[in-house]
N, C-alpha and C positions, 0 to 999 in steps of 0.2 A: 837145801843147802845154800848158803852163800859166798862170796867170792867178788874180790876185783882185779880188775883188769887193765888193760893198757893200751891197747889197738885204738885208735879213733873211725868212726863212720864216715866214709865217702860218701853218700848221700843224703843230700838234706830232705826234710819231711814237708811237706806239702797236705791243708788239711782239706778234707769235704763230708760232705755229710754220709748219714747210715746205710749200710749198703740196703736199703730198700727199694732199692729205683730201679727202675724197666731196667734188664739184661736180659737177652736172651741167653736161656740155660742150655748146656750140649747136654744130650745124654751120652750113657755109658759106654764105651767102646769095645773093639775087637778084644778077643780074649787071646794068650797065649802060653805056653810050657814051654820054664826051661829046663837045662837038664838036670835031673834028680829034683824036680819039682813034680807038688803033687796037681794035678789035672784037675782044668777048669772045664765049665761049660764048654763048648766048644763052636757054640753060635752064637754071634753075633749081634744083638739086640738090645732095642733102649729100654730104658727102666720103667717109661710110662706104657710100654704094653703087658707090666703084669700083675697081678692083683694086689691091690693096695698101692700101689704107686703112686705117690704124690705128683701129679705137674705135667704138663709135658714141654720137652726139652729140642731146641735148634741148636743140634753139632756143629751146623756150620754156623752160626752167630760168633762174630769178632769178639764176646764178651763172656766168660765167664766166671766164677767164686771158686776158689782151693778153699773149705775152712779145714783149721786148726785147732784144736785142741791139748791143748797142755795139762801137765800135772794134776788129776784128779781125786790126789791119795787122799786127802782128808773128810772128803766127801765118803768113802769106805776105810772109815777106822774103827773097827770093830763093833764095840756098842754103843758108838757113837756119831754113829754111822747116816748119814742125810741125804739119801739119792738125790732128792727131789730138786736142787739147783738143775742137777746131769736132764733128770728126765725135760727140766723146762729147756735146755738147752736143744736138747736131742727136736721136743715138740718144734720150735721155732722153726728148725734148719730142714727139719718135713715140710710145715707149714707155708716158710718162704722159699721152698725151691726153685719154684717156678718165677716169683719177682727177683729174687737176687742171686737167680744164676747156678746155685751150689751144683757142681757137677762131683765133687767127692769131700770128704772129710777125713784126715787124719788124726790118729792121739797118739801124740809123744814119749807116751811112757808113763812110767808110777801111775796106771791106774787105783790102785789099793795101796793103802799104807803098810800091809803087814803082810799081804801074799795069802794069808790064811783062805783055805776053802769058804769058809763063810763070805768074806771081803768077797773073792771072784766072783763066788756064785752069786751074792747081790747085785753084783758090779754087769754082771754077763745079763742079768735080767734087765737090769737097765738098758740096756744097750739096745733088749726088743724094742724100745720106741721108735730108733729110727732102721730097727733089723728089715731089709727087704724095701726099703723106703728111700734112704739117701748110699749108696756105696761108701765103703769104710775101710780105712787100716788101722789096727793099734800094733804096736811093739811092747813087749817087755823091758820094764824098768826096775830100778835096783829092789826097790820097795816091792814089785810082785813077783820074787822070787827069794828062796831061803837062802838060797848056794849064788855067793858073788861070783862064781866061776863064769866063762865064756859060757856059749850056743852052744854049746855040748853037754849041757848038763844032765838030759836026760828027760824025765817024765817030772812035769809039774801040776800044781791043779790052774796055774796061768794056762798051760797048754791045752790041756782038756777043757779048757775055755775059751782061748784066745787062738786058738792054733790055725791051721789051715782049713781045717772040717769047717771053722766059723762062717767060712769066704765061699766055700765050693761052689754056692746058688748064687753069687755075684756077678754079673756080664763084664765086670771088672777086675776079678780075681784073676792072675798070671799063673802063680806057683809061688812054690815055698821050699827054701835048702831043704835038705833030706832029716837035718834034726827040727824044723819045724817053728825056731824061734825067727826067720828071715822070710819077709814076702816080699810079693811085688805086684803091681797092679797098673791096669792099664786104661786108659780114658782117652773118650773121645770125644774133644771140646774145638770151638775156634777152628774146626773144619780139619784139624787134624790128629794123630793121636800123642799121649803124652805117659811115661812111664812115674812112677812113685814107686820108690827101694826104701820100703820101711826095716831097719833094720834093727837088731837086738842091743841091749843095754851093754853086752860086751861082745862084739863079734867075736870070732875069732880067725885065722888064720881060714880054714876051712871055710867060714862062712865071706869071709873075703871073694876067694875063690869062687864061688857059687855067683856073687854078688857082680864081678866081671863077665860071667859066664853071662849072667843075664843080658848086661850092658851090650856086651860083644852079641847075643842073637838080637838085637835090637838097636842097631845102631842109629837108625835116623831121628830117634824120640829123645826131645829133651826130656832131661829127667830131674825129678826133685827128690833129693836125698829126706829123709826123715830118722830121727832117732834120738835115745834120750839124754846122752852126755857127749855134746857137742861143743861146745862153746861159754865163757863165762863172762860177763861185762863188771863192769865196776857203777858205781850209782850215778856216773852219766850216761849211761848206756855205751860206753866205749867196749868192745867186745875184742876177745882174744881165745884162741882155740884150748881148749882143757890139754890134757897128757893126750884124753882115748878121742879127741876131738883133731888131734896133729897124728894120731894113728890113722883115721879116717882118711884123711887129707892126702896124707905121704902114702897109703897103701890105695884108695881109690878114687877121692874127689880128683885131685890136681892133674893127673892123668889120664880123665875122663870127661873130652869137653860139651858132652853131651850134661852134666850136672852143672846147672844154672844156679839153683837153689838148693841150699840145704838147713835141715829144721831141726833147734832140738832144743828138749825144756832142761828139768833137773835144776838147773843153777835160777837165781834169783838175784839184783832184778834185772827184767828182759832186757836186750842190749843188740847192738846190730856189728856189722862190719863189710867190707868188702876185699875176696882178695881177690890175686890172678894165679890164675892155672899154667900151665905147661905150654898151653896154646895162644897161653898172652889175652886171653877173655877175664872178665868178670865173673866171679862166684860170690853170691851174697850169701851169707851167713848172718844167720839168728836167732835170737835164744828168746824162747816163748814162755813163761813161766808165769800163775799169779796164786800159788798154794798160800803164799804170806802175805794175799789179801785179806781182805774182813771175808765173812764165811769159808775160806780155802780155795778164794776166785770164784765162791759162787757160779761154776762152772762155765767161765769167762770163755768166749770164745772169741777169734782172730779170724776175719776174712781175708783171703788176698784176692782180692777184683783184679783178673786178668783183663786187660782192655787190649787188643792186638791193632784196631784201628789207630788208635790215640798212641800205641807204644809204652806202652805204663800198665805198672800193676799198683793199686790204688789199697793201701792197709790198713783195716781198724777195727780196733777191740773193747766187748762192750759183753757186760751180761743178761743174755734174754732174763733168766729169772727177775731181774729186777726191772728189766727194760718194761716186761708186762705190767706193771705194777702203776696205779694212781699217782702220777707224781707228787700230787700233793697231799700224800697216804706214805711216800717213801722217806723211812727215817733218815739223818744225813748220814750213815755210814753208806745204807744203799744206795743215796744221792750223789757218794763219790763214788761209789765203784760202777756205778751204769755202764759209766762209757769212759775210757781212758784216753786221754789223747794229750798226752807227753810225746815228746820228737820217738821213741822207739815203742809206740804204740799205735797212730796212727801217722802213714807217712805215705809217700811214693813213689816207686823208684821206676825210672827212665830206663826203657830197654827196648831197642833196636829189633826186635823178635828175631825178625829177617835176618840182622847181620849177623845177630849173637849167633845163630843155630845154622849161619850157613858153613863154616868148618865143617857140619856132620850131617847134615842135611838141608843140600844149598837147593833152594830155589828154583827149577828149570822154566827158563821162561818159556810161553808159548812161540810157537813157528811163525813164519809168515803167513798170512790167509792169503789165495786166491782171488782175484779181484772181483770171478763169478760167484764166490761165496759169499759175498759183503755185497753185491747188488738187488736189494729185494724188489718187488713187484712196486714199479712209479719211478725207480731212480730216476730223475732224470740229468744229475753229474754226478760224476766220481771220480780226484786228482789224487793220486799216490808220487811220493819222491823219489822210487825206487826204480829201476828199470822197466819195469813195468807197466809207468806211467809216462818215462823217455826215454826217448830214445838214446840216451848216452851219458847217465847221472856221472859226473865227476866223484871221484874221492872225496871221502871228507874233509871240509874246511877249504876246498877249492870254492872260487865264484863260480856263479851261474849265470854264464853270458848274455845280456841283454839279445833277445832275440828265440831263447831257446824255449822250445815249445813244450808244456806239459800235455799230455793227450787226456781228454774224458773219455774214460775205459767204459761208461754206459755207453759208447756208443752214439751217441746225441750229435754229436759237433761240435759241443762246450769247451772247444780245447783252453788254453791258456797260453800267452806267451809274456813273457819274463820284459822288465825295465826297468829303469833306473829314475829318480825322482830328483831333478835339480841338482847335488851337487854329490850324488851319492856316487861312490867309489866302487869300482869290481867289490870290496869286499862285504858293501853292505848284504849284499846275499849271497847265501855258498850254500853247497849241498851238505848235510849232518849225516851221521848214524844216528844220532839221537833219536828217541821214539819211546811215546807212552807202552807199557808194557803189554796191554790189552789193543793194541793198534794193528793193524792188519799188516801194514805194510811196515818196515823196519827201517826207515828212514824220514826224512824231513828236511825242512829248509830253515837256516838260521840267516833271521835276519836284523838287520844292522841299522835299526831307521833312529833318527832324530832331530831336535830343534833346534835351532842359533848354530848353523844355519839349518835349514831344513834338508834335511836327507831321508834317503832309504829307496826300496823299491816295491814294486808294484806286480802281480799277477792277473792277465785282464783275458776278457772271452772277445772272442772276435768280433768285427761292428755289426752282421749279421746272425750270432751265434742266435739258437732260439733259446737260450736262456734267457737273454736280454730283456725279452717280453712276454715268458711268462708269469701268467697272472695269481696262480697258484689257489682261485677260487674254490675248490676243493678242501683244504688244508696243505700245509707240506712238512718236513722234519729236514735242519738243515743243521749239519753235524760238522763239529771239528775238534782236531788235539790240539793244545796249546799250553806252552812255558816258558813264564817270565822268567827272566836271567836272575840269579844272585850273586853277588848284590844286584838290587834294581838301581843303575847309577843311572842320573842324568833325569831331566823335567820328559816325560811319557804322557802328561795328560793329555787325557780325550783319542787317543793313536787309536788308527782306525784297524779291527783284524779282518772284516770284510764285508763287503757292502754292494749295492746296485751304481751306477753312476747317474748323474741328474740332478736337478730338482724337487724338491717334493711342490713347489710351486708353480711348475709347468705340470704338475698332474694336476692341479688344481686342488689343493688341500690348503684351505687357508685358516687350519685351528691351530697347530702345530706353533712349535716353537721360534722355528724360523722358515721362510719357503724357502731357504737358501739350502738348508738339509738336506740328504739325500732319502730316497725315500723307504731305502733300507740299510741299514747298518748297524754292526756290533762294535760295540768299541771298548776302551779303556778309561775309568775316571780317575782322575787325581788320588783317589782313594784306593784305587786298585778294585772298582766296584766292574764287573762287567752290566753295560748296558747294551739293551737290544731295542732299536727303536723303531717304528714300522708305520709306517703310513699305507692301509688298506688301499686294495682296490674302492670297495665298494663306500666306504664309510671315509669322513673327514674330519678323521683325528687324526694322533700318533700314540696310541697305546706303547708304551714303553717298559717293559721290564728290568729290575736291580737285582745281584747278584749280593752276596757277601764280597767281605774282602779278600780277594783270592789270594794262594798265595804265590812264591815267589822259591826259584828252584825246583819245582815239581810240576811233573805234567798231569794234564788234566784237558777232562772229554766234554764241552760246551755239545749241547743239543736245544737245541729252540725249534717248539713243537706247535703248533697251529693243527685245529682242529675243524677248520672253517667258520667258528665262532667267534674263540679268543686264543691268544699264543702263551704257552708256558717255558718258562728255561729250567733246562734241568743243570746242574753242573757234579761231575761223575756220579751220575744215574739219581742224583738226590735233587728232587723238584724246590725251587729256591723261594722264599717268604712272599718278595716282591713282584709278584707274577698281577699285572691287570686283569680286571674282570670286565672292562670295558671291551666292546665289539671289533670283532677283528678278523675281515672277513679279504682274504689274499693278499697282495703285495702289489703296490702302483706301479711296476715297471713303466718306462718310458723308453722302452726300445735300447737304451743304451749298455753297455759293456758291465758286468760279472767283476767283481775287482777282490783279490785277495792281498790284502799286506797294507791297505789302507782306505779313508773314507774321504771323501769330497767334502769342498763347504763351498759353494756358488758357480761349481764345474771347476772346483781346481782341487789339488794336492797340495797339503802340507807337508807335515814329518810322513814317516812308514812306521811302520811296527816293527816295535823291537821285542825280541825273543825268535821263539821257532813255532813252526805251523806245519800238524801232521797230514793224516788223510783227512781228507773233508769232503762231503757229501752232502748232498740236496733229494728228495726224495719228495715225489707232489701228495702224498698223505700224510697222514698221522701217523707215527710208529709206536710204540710201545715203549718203555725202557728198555725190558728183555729183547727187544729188537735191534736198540742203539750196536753201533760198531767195536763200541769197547766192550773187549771181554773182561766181567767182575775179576775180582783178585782170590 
């Protein structure tokens, strides 16, 4: 059918290439029954432990593939009937499970053009290609069924094909209403689980009911609606809800802020939209549809690439049947339909994962750690903001009085005590709540440094601390949290976040950039590059590590790792490009003072660092990632 429409699309499309590319794939998740639902498995297990299984699959990987599938009906039209686009499609999405992530596949409806036993039973056989292989939902659509009636119609040969019996061996089958045209299903991707309410071509009343039931035993799982007369655009892809697509809406989307997405073909051509719910979120809505392509869409299928690191789910649509094909053997009918990428074909849309789904299932941060928990075998300092660390942390956004002592909870001596740098004010340092979410301790110091004139303050070890002078010939791992302010206002180049005091020219190091340098420090470039620069004990260079450009409002866990060889920076847990391979064997201490919040150029201070600085730790070995202090997300 076709149709136009009137709503315009709130997001714009954004292109990139085929979902071919590394994703780690989740496999299938917990299984569950709701009520008057017919019974799944009831353990728990992924798809690559059973026979024939394609791939094996990382639940917890930030990345995975929803595909789609849309209107299939002309592909089973009687005696004219062509599986074989379906089968290449079905081959691909086995094939690539494991490069492009597919943790399930949906189909929207109108499998078959006429409903006839024949159409299904062809259709159902097709379907063994990826039976047991990739997890699945189909719905009932106008075209596989005789009776336009609601989910109560009774006994079809759709059902005895398509029904619940289909699902029972699925690790991802939930259950199905008690007439059988309504399931639900459950996955477990991106470290969490995620529901899919595939639903019949006309609900009804009854099947509504069932379909909250679900929602309501399941509250914490975003869920994506699926079904086949949802919504209809007009030929800019501007999209607007049908009659039975504002029934949906008003009897269960809008109401249920757990439905992020929702899918549905029938209408022609695809189109998008976004509304708001009840809870004042985002619901995207879209219409999937390519039967009025050349072959019937040549069983065109639609990836949604879930990215939860990056925040995006990345769109596009393309058909393997032809994708396989010689390109310079593919006639130009096949040459346009490969790959589609009009604005409602391939796009991507920006979503807060976190925010969107904390209404129904927020986030519980981790506790405070123990300072004995985070101290492993070598620490030799360890400064937390939080009581723990002093004696009498003020409120937040109070200063922190020049004088006041941080303690090294190793134990060592390395205490610290608080200063201020030439013209800096009580407020360039005060004590935060703020803190990286994986940080042990739940607090930090925000501080206020900068140029013309020069301000800020300082964190220093005592003139005897034995930090001062050790040598760290072993290796060591020296960790910190850190967030630059947004906006980043004001000239920050080169600002030091923490350093040895000295010379590198009084240790004797005369390759180096300058001997006025100190002869360890992290700092800030112009570019927002973190650099780490080191002049060894044993060796007379300064092997120097570069960072990306980090960024700005967000915290993040700097680790710089020496191994008694060479040093590496990691920045949250990901080892960075610019790591030296040149020798790098301790640290030239020269006896003098530990310094947090800024770095020397010829035994003096300039600006301080501006932003916040959480726990930080020094540790005389090599640690590990999995060892680092930030706990992953």
């Amino acid at each position: 059918m076709n149709a136009e429409g009137q709503s315009l699309p709130t997001s714009r499309p954004r292109r990139r290439a085929l979902l071919q590319a590394a994703m780690a794939v989740p496999a299938a998740g917990a299984v569950a029954v709701a009520g008057g639902g017919t019974p799944a498995e009831a353990a728990s297990r992924t798809t690559a432990s059973r026979p024939g299984a394609s791939g094996r699959f990382d639940a917890e990987s930030p990345r995975f593939a929803l595909a789609v599938l849309p209107d299939t009906q002309y592909l089973f039209d009687a005696d004219s009937s062509d599986p074989e686009p379906l089968r290449a499609t079905f081959r691909y999405l086995v094939s690539e499970r494991e490069e492009a992530n597919i943790a399930f596949m949906t189909h929207l409806g109108d499998v078959t053009e006429h409903g006839t036993s024949d159409e299904i039973e062809l259709a159902a056989d097709t379907f063994g290609t990826i039976h047991g292989k990739v997890p699945y939902s189909v719905l009932a659509g106008n075209h596989d069924i005789k009776s336009s009636t609601d989910d109560q119609r009774g006994d079809s040969a759709y059902l005895s094909s398509f029904g619940p019996d289909r699902y029972a061996s699925m690790p991802t089958f939930g259950g199905a209403s008690p007439d059988g045209y309504n399931t639900f299903h459950i996955l477990r991707a991106a470290g969490r689980e995620w529901l899919v309410l595939a639903l019949d071509w006309r609900i009804s009343d009854a099947g509504l009911r069932w379909a909250q039931g679900v929602l309501d035993a399941h509250p914490t799982l975003p869920a994506i609606l699926t079904t086949h007369d949802l919504a209809w655009a007009d030929d800019e892809g501007r999209a607007q809800l049908s009659t039975h697509g504002q029934r949906l809406w008003d009897g269960i989307i809008r109401g249920n802020d757990q439905i992020f997405l929702a899918l549905g073909g029938h209408y022609w051509p695809p189109g998008r939209t976004v509304l708001t719910n009840d809870a004042d979120n985002d619901v995207h809505v879209h219409i999937t549809n390519y039967q009025d392509r050349y072959y019937g869409g040549a069983g065109m299928i639609r990836l949604y690439g879930f990215d939860l690191a990056r925040k995006t789910i990345d769109v596009e649509t393309f058909s393997p049947w032809f994708l396989d094909r010689d390109p310079e053997k593919r006639t130009l009918l096949e040459a346009e339909t490969v790959e589609l990428t009009g604005d409602t074909d391939r796009f991507g849309l920006d979503i807060d994962f976190e925010r969107r789904f904390a209404g129904f299932a927020p986030v519980v941060p981790p506790r405070p750690r123990p300072a004995a928990a985070v101290m492993p075998r070598g620490t030799v300092a360890y400064w937390r903001f939080d009581a723990s660390g002093t004696a009498a942390p003020g409120k937040d956004g109070t200063p922190v009085g020049s004088g006041t002592v941080v303690r090294d909870l190793s134990g060592h001596g390395n205490d610290l005590t608080a200063s201020r740098l030439h013209s800096g004010a009580p407020e360039v340092l005060t004590w935060s709540t703020e803190h990286h979410r994986g940080q042990p301790a739940h607090a930090s110091l925000r501080f206020d440094g900068g140029k013309q004139p020069d301000r800020g303050a300082v964190l220093t070890t005592a003139a005897h601390a034995p930090l001062n002078s050790e040598k760290f010939t072993s290796g060591y791992t020296i960790e910190t949290f850190v967030k630059l302010p947004e906006p980043f206002e004001g000239d920050h180049a080169w600002m030091g976040i923490l350093s040895w005091e000295g010379r590198s020219g009084d240790a004797g190091k005369t390759t180096g950039w300058s001997p006025d340098e100190p002869t360890c420090s992290l700092n800030l470039s112009p570019e927002r590059f973190l650099q780490f620069v080191v002049y060894p004990h044993k060796q007379d260079a300064d092997p120097t590590s570069w960072s990306h450009a980090v960024p700005v409002g967000r915290w993040m866990h700097i680790a710089l790792v020496n191994d008694g060889r060479r040093t590496v920076m990691y920045v949250d847990g990901s080892k960075i490009a610019r790591n030296p391979a040149q020798p790098s064997t301790g640290i030239a201490t020269l006896g003098k003072p530990f310094v947090i919040g800024a770095t020397q150029f010829d035994e003096a201070f300039g600006q301080g660092f501006y932003g916040w600085i959480g726990d930080t730790r020094i540790v005389n070995r090599p640690l590990k990632p999995q060892d680092f202090m930030a706990l992953s997300d």
